[in-house]
Backbone bond lengths (Angstrom), bond angles and torsions (degrees), N, CA, C in turn:
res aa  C-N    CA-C-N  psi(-1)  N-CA   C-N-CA  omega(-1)  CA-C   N-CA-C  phi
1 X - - - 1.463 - - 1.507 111.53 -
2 X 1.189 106.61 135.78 1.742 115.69 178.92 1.525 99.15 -82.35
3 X 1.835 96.21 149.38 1.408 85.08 175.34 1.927 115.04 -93.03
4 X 1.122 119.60 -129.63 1.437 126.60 178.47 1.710 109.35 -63.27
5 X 1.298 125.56 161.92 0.918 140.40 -177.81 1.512 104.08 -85.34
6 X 1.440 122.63 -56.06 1.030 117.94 -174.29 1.794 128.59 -66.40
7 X 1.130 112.08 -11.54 1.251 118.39 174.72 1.724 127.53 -103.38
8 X 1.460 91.43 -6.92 1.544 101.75 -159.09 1.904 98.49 -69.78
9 X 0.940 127.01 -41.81 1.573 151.86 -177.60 1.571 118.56 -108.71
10 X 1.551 101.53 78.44 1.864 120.54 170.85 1.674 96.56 -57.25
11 X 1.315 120.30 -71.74 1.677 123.78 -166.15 1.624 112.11 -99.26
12 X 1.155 120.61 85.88 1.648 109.20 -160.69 1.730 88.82 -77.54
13 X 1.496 110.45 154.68 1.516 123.27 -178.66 1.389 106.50 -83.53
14 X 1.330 117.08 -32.31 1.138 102.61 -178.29 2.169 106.71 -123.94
15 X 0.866 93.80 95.24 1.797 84.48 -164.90 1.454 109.53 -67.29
16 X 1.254 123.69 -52.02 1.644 121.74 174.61 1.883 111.27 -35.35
17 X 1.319 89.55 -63.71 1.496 78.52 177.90 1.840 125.60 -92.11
18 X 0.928 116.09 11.94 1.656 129.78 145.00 1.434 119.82 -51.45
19 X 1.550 104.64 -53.23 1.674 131.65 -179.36 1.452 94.54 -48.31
20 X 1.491 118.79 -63.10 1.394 153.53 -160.09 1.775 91.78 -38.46
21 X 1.351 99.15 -79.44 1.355 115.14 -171.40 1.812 114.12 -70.92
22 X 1.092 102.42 -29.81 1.646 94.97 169.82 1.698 114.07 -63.07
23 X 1.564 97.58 -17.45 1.950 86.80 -166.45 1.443 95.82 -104.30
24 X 1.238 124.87 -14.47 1.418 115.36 159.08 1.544 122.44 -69.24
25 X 0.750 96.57 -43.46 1.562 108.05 172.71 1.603 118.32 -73.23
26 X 1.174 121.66 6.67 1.513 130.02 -152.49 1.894 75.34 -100.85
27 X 1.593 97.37 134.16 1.752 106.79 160.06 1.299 126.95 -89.65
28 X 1.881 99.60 78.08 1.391 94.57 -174.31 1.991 96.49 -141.84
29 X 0.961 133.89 -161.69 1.529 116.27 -157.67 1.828 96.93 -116.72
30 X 1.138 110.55 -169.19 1.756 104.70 -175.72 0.825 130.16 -73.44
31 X 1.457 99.50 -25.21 2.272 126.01 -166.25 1.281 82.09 -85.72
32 X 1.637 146.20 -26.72 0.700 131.52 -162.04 1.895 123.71 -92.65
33 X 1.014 83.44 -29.44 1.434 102.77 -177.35 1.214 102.10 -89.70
34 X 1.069 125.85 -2.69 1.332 129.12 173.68 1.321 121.59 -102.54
35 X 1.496 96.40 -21.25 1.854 96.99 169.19 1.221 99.63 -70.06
36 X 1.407 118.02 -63.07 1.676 116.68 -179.70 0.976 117.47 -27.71
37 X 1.394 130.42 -68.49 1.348 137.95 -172.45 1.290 111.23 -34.30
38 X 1.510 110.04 -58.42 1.489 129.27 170.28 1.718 112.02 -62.93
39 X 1.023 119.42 3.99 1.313 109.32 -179.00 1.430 105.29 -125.48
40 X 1.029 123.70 -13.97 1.737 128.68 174.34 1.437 107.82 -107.28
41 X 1.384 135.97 -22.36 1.280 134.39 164.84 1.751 118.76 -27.84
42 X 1.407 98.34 130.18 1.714 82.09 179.56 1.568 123.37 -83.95
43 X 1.006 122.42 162.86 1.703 115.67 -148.55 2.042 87.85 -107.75
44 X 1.173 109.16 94.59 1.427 111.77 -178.15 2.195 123.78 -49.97
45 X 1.265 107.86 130.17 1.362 124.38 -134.47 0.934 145.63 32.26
46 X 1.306 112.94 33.93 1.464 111.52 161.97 1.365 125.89 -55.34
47 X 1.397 135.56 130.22 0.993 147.39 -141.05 1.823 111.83 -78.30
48 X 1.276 132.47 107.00 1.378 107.00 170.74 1.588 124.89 -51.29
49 X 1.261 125.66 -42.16 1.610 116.31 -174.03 1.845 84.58 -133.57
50 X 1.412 96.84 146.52 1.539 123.74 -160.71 1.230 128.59 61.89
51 X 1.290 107.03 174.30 1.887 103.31 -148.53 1.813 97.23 -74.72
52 X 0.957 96.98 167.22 1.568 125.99 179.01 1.538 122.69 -92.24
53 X 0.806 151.80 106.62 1.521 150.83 -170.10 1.256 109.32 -36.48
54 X 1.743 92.47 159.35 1.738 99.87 -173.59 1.582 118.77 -42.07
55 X 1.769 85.42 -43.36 1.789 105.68 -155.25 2.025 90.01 -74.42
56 X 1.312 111.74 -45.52 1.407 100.55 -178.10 1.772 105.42 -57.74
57 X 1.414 139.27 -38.66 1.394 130.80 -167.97 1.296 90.69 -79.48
58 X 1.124 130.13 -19.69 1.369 113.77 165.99 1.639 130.39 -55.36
59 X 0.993 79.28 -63.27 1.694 98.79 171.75 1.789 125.21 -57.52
60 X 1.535 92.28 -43.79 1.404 96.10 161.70 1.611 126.07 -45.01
61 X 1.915 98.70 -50.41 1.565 108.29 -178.86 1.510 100.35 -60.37
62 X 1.237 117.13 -53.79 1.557 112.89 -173.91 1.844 123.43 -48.35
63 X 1.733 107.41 -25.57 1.248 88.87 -176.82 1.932 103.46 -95.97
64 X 1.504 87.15 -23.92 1.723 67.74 -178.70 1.830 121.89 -78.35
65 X 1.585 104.10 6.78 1.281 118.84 160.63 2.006 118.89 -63.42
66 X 1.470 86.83 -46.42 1.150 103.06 -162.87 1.658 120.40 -85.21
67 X 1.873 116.08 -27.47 1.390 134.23 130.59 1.454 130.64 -17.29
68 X 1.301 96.20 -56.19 1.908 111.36 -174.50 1.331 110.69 -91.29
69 X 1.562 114.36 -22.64 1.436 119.80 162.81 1.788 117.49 -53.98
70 X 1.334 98.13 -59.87 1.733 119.47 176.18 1.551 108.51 -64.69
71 X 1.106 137.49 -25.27 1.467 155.70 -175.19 1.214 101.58 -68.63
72 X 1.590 103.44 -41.20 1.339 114.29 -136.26 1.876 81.17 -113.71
73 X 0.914 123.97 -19.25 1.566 106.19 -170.67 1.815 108.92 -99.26
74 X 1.607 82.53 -26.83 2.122 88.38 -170.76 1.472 99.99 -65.01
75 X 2.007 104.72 -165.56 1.599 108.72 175.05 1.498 97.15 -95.07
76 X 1.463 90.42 160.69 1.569 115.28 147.54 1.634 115.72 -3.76
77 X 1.219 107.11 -83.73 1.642 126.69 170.49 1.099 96.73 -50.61
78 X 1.508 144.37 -63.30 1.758 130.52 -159.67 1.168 106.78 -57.37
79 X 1.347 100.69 -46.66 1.970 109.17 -177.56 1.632 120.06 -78.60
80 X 1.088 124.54 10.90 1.346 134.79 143.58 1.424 115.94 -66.90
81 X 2.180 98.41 -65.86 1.260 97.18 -154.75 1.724 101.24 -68.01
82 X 1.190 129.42 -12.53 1.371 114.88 -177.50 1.290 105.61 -93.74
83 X 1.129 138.23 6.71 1.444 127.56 -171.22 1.694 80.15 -84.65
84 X 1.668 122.65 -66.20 1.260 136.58 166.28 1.671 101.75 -16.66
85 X 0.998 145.26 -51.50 1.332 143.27 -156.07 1.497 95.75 -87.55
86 X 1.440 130.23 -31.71 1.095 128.43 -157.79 1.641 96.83 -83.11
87 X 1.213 110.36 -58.39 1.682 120.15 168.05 1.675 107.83 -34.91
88 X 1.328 111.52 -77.55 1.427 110.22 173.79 1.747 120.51 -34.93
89 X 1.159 127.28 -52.72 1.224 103.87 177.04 1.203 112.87 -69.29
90 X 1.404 108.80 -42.20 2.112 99.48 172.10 1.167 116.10 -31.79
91 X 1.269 136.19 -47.58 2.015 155.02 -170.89 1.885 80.51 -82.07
92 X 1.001 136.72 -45.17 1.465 103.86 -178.69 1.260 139.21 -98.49
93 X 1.434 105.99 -0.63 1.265 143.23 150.31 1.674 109.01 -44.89
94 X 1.160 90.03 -62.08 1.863 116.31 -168.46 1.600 109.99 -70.74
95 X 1.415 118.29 -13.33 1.545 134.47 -151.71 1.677 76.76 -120.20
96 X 1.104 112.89 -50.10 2.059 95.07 -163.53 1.363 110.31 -74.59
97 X 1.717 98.01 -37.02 1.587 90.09 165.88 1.415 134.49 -47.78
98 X 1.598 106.53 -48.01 1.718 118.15 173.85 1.610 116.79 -56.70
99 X 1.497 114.14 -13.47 1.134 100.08 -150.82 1.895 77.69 -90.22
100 X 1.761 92.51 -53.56 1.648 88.19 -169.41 1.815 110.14 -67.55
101 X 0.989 149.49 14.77 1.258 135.49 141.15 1.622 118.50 -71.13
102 X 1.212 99.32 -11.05 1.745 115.69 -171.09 1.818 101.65 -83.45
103 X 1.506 108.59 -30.21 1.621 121.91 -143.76 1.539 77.26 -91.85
104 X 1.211 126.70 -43.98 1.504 121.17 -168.95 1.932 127.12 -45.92
């Protein structure tokens, strides 16, 4: 018997698609996974240094509205495994960057 999911993998090799399969696999319903989706999506040009437009802080408020909603409605276990998903793309986020400052 395997043990837990969440512990089995400290450094996943590939984190983007780890994320991938944890949120498919996450026991939570379609509307639901679909808010997420919609609520962790990255909000295209948003600015790394200086503020972000009205319409982008808008949107920002809306997903982390819409995050804590889904957080807030799944189980125990769902809201682990996505907190986990949320971390993982951060680490692959953080990994594509290194690679392409590397590619230069």
């Amino acid at each position: 018997g395997g043990g837990g999911v969440a512990g089995a993998v400290a450094e996943a090799e590939d984190p983007a698609a780890e994320a991938e399969s944890l949120l498919m696999a996450c026991p939570m319903d379609d509307m639901q996974r679909a808010n997420f989706i919609a609520a962790t999506e990255e909000i295209v040009d948003l600015p790394k240094k200086g503020k972000p437009t009205a319409e982008q802080l808008q949107r920002l408020k809306e997903q982390r509205e819409l995050k804590a909603a889904v957080l807030h409605s799944v189980s125990v276990e769902a809201r682990q495994i996505l907190t986990r998903v949320v971390d993982l793309r951060k680490r692959a986020k953080k990994q594509s960057q290194r690679q392409s400052q590397r590619a230069q």
